[in-house]
C-alpha positions as CSV (number, residue, x, y, z in Angstrom):
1,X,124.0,69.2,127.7
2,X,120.4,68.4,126.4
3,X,119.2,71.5,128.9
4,X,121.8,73.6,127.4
5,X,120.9,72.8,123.7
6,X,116.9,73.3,124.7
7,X,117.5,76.8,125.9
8,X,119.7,77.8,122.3
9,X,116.7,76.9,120.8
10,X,113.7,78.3,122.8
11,X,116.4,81.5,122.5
12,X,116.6,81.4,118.6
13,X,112.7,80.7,118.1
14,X,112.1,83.6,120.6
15,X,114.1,86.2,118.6
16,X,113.1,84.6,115.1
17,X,109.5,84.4,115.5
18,X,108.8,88.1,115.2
19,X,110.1,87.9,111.3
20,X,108.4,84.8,110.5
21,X,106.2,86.0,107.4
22,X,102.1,86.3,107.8
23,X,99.7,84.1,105.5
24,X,99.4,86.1,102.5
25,X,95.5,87.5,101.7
26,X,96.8,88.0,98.4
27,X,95.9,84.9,96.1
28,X,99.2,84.0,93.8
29,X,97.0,83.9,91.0
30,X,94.7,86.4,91.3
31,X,94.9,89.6,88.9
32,X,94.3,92.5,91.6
33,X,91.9,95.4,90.3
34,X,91.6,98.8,92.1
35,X,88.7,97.8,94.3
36,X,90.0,94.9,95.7
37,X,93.9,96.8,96.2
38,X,91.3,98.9,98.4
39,X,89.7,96.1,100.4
40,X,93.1,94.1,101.0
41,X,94.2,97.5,102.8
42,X,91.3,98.7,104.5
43,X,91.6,94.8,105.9
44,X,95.5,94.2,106.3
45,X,97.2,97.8,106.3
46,X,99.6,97.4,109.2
47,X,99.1,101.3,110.2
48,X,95.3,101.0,110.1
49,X,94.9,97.8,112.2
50,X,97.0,99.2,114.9
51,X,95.0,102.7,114.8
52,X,91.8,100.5,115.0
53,X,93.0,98.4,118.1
54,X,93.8,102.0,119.9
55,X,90.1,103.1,118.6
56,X,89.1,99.8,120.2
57,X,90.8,100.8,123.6
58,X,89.3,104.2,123.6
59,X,85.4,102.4,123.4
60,X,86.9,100.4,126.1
61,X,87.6,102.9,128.3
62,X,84.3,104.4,128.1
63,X,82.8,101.8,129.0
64,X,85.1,101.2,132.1
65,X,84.0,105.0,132.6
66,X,80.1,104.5,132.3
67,X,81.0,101.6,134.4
68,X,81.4,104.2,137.6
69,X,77.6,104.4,137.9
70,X,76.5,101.4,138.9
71,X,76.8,99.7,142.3
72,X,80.5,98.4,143.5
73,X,79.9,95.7,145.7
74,X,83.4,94.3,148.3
75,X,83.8,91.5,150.6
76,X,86.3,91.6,153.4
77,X,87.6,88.7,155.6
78,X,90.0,88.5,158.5
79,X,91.7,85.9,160.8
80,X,93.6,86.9,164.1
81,X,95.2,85.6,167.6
82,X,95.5,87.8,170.5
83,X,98.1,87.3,173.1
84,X,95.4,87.5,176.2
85,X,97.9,86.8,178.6
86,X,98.4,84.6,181.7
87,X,96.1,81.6,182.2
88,X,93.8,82.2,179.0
89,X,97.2,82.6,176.8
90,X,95.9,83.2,172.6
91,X,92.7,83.7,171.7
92,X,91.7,83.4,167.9
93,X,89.1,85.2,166.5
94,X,87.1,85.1,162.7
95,X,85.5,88.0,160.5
96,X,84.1,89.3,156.9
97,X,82.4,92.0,155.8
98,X,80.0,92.3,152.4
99,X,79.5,95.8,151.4
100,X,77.6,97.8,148.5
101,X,78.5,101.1,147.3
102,X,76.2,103.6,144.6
103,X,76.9,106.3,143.3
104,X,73.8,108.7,143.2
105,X,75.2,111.8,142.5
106,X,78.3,112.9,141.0
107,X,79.7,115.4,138.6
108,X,82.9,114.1,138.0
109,X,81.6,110.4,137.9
110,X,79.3,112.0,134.7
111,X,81.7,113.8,132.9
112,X,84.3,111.9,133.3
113,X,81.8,109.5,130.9
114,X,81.1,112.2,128.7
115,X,85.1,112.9,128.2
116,X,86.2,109.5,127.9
117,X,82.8,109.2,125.1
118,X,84.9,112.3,123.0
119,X,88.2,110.5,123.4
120,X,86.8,107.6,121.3
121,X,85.1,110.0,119.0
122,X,88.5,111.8,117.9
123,X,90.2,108.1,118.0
124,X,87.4,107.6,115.4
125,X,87.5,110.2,113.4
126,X,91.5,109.8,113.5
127,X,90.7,106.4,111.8
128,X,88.9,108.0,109.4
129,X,91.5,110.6,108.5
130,X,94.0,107.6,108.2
131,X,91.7,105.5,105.9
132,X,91.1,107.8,103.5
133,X,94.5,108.7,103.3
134,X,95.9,105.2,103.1
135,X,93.1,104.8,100.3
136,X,95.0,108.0,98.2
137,X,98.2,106.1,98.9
138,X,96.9,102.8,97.1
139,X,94.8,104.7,94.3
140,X,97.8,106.8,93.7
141,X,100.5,103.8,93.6
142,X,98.2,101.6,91.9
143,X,98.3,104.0,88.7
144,X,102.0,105.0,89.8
145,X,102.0,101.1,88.7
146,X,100.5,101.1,85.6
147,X,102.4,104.5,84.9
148,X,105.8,102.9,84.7
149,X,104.4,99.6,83.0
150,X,103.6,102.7,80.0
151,X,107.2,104.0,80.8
152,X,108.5,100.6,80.1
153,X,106.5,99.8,77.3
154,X,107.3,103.5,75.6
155,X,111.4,102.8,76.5
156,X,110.7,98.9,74.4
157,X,108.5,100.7,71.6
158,X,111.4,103.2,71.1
159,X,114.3,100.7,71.2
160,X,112.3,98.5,68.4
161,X,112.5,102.0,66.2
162,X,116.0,102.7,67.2
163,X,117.0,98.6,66.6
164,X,115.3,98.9,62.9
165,X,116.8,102.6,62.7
166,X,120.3,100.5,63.7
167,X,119.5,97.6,61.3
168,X,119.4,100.2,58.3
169,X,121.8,102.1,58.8
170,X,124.2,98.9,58.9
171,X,122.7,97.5,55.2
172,X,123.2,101.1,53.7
173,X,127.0,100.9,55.3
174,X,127.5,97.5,53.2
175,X,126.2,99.4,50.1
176,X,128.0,101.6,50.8
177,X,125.6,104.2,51.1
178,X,126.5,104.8,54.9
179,X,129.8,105.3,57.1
180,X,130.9,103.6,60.2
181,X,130.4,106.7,61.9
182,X,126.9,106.7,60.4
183,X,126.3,102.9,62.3
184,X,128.4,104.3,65.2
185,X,126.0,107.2,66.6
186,X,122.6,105.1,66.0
187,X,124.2,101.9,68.3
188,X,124.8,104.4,70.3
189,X,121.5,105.7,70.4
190,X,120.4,102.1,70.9
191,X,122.6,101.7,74.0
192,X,120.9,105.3,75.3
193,X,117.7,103.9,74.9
194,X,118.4,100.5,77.4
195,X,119.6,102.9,79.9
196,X,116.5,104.3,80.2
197,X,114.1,101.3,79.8
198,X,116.4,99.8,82.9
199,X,115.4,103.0,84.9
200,X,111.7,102.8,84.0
201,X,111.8,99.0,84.9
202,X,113.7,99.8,88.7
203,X,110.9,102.3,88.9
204,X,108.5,99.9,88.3
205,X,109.4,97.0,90.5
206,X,109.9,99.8,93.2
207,X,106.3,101.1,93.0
208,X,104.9,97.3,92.7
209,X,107.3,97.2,96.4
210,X,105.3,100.0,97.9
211,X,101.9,99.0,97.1
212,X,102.3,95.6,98.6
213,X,103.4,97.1,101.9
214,X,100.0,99.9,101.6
215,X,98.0,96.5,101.7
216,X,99.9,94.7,104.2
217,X,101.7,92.3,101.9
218,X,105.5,90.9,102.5
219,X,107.8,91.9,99.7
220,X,108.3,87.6,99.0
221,X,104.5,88.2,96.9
222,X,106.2,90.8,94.0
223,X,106.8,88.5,91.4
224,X,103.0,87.4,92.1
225,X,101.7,91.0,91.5
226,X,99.9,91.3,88.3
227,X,97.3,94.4,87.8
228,X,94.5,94.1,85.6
229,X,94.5,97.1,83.9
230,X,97.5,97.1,81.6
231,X,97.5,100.9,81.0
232,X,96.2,103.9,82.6
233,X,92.6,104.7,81.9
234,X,90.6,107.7,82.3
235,X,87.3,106.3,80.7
236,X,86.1,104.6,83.7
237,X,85.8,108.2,85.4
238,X,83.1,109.7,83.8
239,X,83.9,113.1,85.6
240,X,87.3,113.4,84.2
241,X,86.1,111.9,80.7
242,X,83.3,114.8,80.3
243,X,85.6,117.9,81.4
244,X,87.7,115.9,78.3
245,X,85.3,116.1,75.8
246,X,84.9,119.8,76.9
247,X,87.9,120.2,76.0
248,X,87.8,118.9,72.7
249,X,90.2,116.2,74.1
250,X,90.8,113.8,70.7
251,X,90.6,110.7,72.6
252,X,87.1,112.1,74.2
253,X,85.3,113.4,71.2
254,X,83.6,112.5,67.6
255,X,86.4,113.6,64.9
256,X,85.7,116.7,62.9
257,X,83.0,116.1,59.9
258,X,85.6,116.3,56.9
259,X,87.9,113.5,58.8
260,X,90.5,115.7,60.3
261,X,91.6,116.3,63.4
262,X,91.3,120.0,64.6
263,X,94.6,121.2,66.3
264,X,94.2,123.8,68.9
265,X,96.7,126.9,68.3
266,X,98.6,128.2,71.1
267,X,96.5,131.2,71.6
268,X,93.5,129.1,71.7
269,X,95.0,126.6,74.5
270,X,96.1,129.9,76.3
271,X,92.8,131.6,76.0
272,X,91.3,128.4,77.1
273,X,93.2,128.7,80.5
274,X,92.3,131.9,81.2
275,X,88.4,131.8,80.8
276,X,89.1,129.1,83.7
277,X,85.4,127.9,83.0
278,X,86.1,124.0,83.4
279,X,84.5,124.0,87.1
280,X,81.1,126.0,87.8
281,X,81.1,127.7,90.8
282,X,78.1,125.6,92.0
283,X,80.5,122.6,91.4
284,X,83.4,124.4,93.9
285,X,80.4,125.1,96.2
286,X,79.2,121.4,96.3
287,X,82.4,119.8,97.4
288,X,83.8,122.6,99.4
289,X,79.8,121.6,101.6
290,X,80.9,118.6,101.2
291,X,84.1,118.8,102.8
292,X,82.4,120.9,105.9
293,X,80.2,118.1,106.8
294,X,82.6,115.1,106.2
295,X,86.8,116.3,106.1
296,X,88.0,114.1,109.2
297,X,89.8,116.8,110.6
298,X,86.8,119.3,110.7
299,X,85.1,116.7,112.7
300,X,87.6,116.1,115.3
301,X,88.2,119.7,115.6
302,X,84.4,120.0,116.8
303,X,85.2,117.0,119.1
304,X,87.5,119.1,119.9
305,X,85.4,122.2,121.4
306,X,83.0,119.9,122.6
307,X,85.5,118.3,124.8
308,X,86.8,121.4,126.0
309,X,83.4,122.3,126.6
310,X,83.0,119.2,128.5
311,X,86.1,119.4,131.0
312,X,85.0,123.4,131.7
313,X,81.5,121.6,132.9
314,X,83.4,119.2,134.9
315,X,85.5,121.9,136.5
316,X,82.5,123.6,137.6
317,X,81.2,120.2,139.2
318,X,84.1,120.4,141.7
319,X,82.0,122.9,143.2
320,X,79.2,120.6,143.9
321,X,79.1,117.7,146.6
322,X,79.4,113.8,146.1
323,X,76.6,112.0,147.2
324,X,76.0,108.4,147.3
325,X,74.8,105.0,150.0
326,X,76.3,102.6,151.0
327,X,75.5,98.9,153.1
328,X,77.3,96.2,155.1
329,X,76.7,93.4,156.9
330,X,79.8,91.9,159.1
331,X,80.0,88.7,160.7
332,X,82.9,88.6,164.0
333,X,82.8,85.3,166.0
334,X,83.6,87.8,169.1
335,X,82.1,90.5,170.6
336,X,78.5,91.0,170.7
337,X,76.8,90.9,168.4
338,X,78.4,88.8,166.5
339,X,76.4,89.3,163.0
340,X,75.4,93.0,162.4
341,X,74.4,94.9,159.3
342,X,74.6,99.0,158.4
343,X,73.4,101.2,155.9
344,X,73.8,105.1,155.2
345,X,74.2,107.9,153.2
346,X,77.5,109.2,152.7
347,X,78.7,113.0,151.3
348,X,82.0,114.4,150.5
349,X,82.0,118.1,149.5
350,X,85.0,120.1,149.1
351,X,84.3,123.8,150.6
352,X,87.6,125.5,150.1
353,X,90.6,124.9,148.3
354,X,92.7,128.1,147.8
355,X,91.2,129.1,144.7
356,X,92.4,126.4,143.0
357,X,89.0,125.4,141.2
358,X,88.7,129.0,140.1
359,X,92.1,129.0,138.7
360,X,90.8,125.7,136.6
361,X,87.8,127.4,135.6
362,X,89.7,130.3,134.0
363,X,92.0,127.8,132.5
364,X,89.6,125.8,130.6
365,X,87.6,128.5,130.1
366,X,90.9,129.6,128.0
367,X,91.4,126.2,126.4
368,X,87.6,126.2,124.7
369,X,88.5,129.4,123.4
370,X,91.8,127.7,121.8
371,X,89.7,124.9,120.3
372,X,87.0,127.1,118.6
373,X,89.9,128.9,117.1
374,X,91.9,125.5,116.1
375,X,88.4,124.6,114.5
376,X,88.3,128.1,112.6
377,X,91.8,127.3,111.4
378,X,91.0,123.8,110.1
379,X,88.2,125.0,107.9
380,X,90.1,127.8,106.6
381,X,92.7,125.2,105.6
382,X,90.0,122.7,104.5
383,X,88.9,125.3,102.0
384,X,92.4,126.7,101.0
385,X,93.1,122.6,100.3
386,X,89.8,122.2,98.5
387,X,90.9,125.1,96.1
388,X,94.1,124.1,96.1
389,X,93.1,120.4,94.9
390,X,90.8,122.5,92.1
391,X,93.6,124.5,90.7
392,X,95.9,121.3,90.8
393,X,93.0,119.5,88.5
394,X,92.3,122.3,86.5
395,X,96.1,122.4,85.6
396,X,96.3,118.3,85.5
397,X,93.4,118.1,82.4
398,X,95.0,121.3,80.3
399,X,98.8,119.5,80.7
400,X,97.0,116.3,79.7
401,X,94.7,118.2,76.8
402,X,98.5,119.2,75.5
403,X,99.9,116.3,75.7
404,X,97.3,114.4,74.0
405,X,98.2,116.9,70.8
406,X,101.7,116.7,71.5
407,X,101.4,112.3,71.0
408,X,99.6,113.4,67.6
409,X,101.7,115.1,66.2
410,X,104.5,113.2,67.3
411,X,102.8,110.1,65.3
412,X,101.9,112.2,62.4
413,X,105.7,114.0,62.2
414,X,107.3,109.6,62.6
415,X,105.3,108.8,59.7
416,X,106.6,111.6,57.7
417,X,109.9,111.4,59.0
418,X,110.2,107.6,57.9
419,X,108.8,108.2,54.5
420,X,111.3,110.6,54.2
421,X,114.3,108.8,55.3
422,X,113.2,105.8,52.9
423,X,113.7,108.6,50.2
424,X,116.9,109.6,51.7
425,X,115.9,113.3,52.1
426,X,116.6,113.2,55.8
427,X,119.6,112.5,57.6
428,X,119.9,109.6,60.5
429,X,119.9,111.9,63.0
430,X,117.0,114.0,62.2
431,X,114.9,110.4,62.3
432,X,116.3,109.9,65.4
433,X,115.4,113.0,66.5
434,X,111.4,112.3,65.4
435,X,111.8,109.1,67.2
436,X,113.0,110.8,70.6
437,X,110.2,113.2,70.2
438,X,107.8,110.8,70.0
439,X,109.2,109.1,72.8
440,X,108.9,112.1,74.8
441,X,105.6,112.9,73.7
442,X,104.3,109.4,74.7
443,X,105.6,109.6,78.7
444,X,104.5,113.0,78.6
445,X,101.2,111.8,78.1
446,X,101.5,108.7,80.3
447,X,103.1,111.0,82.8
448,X,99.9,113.7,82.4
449,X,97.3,110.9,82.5
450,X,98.6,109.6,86.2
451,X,98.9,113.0,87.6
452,X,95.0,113.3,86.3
453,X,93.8,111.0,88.1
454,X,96.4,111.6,91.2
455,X,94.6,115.3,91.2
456,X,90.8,113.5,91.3
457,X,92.0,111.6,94.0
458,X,93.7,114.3,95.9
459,X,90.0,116.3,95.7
460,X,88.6,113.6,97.1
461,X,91.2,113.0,100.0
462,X,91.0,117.1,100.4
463,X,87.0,117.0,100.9
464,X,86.8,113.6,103.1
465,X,85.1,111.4,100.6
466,X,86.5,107.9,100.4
467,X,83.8,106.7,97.9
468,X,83.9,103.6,95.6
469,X,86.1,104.0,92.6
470,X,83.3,102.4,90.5
C-alpha cells in the first residue's frame, strides 16, 4: 500500500512540476523603466533563450565539424577459443589493436567546416532578427501601457465633469429650474461614461498581461507592475521633439510674442503635408545605408549566397581524391609475431559515378543563383519597409501636430462652454457635448502620441538598429 501511495505521488510531482512557476527577476517593488523592460527580456524572454540554445548548438556543431581534421585515434581488443579438435581440444587466444588515423587531405572534410561555420552565422543573425523584434514588442507595449493608463485617466477626468455636470443639474431640479428629464439624460451620460472607463481599464490590465510575458514574467507579478513613467512622453526623444518644434507643435515651441497661441488653418496643415519636407533626403539616405549594413535579414541573405557558394565548392571536391595515413600496432598471443606494428598511406577516389556529381554541380550551381536573387529581394523589401516606416512617421507627427490643436481648443471651447452654462445661455446637452469633445480630443492625442513613438520604433526595427532608448 505504501508502494502504491509512493508511485501517485512520484506521478503527480512528475506531471506538476512543468507548471511550477520560475523565481521571478522582477523585484515586487521595483518601479520598471523602459531600459530595464529591455534588459529583463533580452535576459528572460522565453522565445529568445530557446533561439539562443539552438544558436548554441549550431557553434557546437562546427566545432564537432572542425573537429574532423585532427587525428582519430581507436583501440581494439579481442578474446577467443578455438575447437582444435581431438587430443589438443580448445585453445584460447588474446588480442588488441591501437590505431591512428589523419586526415591530410580532404575536400569534403573542409567544407563541410565551412558550411556548418554559415549554419551558425544565419542561426546568429536569426537571433538578431528576433532580438530586435522582441525589443519593438516591449518598447511598443510598454507605451501601449502608459497609453491606456491616459485612457483611464481621460474616462476618470470626464466622469468628474459629467458627476458635477449631474450634481447641477439635480440642485437646479429642486429650484426648480430643471426637469426630471433634464437629471435623467445627464445620469445617463454618467453611466455612458463608466462603460467606457471599464473598457479602458480591461485594456489596461490586458496590455500590463502582455508585457510581462515579452520579459519572461508569470502573469502571478501583475498587480506588482508599476511603470515609472506615468504618461506618454515624447521629450526624452530629441528626434521626435525637434521635427515638433518644426512644426510649430505648441507643446514644442516658445508661445507667440503677444501671448497667443497661433492656430494653424486647414489650408496651412494641408499645405504642410504636401511640401512633405519633415525628412531630408540625406536623412532617408542615412538610415536606408544603414539598414544595408545592419537589417538582420540582409545579412543572412548574404549567408545565404555564401553558403550556396560554399556547397557548389564542395560539389566540385567530389571530384578530387581523399587522402590521409594511418598506424597500428597489434598485440596476438598466437601466431608469429606476436607484437607487430603498420603504417601507410591510404586513398579513396571516386572515378565514375553516372554523372551524378555533374548533375549536383548544375543543381547548386542553380541554387546560388536562387540566393543572389532571394538577397536582391530582401533589399528591395528592406528599402520598400524603410520608406514605408518614413511615410508611417511622417503621417504619425502631422495626426499628432492636429491633435495637439484639437486638445486646445477643446480646453479653450470647456472653459467657454461652462461660463456659459453658469449664465444659463446653453443648454445641458450642448455642455455635454463640449465635455465629450474634449474627451475625444484628449485620447486622440494620447492615442497620436503612442502611435508616434510606435512609428520611431518601427524605423528602427525596419533598418536593424536596436540602440539604447536613452
Amino acid at each position: 500500500m505504501n508502494l502504491f501511495r509512493y508511485i501517485i505521488c512520484c506521478s503527480l510531482l512528475s506531471i506538476s512540476s512543468p507548471f511550477v512557476s520560475e523565481a521571478s527577476h522582477l523585484d515586487s517593488n521595483e518601479v520598471l523603466s523602459l531600459k530595464k523592460a529591455e534588459e529583463l527580456a533580452l535576459d528572460y524572454n522565453k522565445s529568445l533563450q530557446a533561439l539562443r540554445q539552438s544558436a548554441e548548438q549550431g557553434g557546437l556543431r562546427y566545432k564537432q565539424a572542425r573537429a574532423r581534421y585532427f587525428p582519430t585515434i581507436s583501440f581494439s581488443a579481442f578474446a577467443k577459443e578455438t575447437d582444435k579438435g581431438g587430443a589438443i581440444g580448445y585453445e584460447g587466444s588474446l588480442g588488441s589493436s591501437v590505431r591512428l588515423d589523419q586526415v591530410l587531405f580532404s575536400s569534403s572534410v573542409y567544407h563541410g567546416a565551412k558550411l556548418s561555420e554559415l549554419d551558425a552565422q544565419l542561426l546568429f543573425w536569426d537571433l538578431v532578427a528576433l532580438e530586435n523584434t522582441v525589443l519593438f514588442d516591449v518598447r511598443t507595449t510598454y507605451f501601449s501601457v502608459l497609453l491606456a493608463q491616459g485612457q483611464v485617466e481621460v474616462q476618470q477626468q470626464n466622469i468628474d465633469l459629467l458627476v458635477e455636470a449631474s450634481d447641477q443639474e439635480l440642485r437646479k431640479q429642486e429650484l426648480g429650474e430643471a426637469t426630471l428629464f433634464d437629471v435623467r439624460r445627464s445620469q445617463v451620460a454618467v453611466a455612458n461614461a463608466l462603460f467606457e472607463f471599464y473598457r479602458a481599464n480591461r485594456e489596461l490590465n490586458e496590455a500590463k498581461n502582455r508585457l510581462l510575458n515579452l520579459l519572461g514574467e508569470d502573469a502571478e507579478m501583475f498587480e506588482h507592475l508599476r511603470l515609472v513613467e506615468s504618461d506618454i512622453s515624447l521629450i526624452t526623444v530629441p528626434f521626435l521633439t525637434e521635427k515638433l518644434e518644426t512644426l510649430g507643435v505648441r507643446r514644442f515651441r516658445e508661445e507667440q510674442e503677444d501671448g497667443v497661441e497661433k492656430i494653424v488653418s486647414g489650408e496651412d496643415a494641408v499645405l504642410i503635408a504636401q511640401q512633405r519636407t519633415l525628412f531630408s533626403a540625406d536623412e532617408m539616405d542615412y538610415w536606408e545605408d544603414f539598414a544595408r549594413k545592419h537589417q538582420p535579414f540582409i545579412q543572412s541573405s548574404l549567408v545565404q549566397v555564401s553558403r550556396a557558394e560554399r556547397a557548389l565548392k564542395q560539389k566540385y571536391g567530389a571530384y578530387t581524391p581523399d587522402v590521409g595515413v594511418y598506424g597500428a600496432w597489434t598485440n596476438n598471443d598466437q601466431g608469429a609475431p606476436k607484437s607487430f606494428g603498420e603504417a601507410g598511406v591510404s586513398l579513396s577516389w571516386t572515378l565514375f559515378d553516372s554523372w551524378e556529381r555533374e548533375y549536383g554541380v548544375c543543381e547548386l550551381k542553380s541554387a546560388v543563383e536562387e540566393s543572389k536573387i532571394n538577397l536582391k529581394k530582401s533589399q528591395q523589401a528592406t528599402e520598400a519597409d524603410v520608406y514605408d516606416r518614413f511615410f508611417q512617421l511622417e503621417e504619425a507627427l502631422l495626426r499628432y501636430f492636429s491633435a495637439d490643436q484639437s486638445v486646445y481648443l477643446a480646453e479653450e471651447a470647456i472653459e467657454q462652454a461652462r461660463n456659459r452654462r453658469s449664465i444659463g445661455v446653453i443648454t445641458p446637452l450642448e455642455y455635454r457635448d463640449a465635455l465629450q469633445s474634449l474627451t475625444e480630443a484628449r485620447q486622440t492625442l494620447n492615442q497620436a502620441s503612442f502611435d508616434l513613438l510606435r512609428s520611431y520604433y518601427a524605423l528602427w526595427n525596419a533598418v536593424g538598429f536596436s540602440g539604447d532608448t536613452e
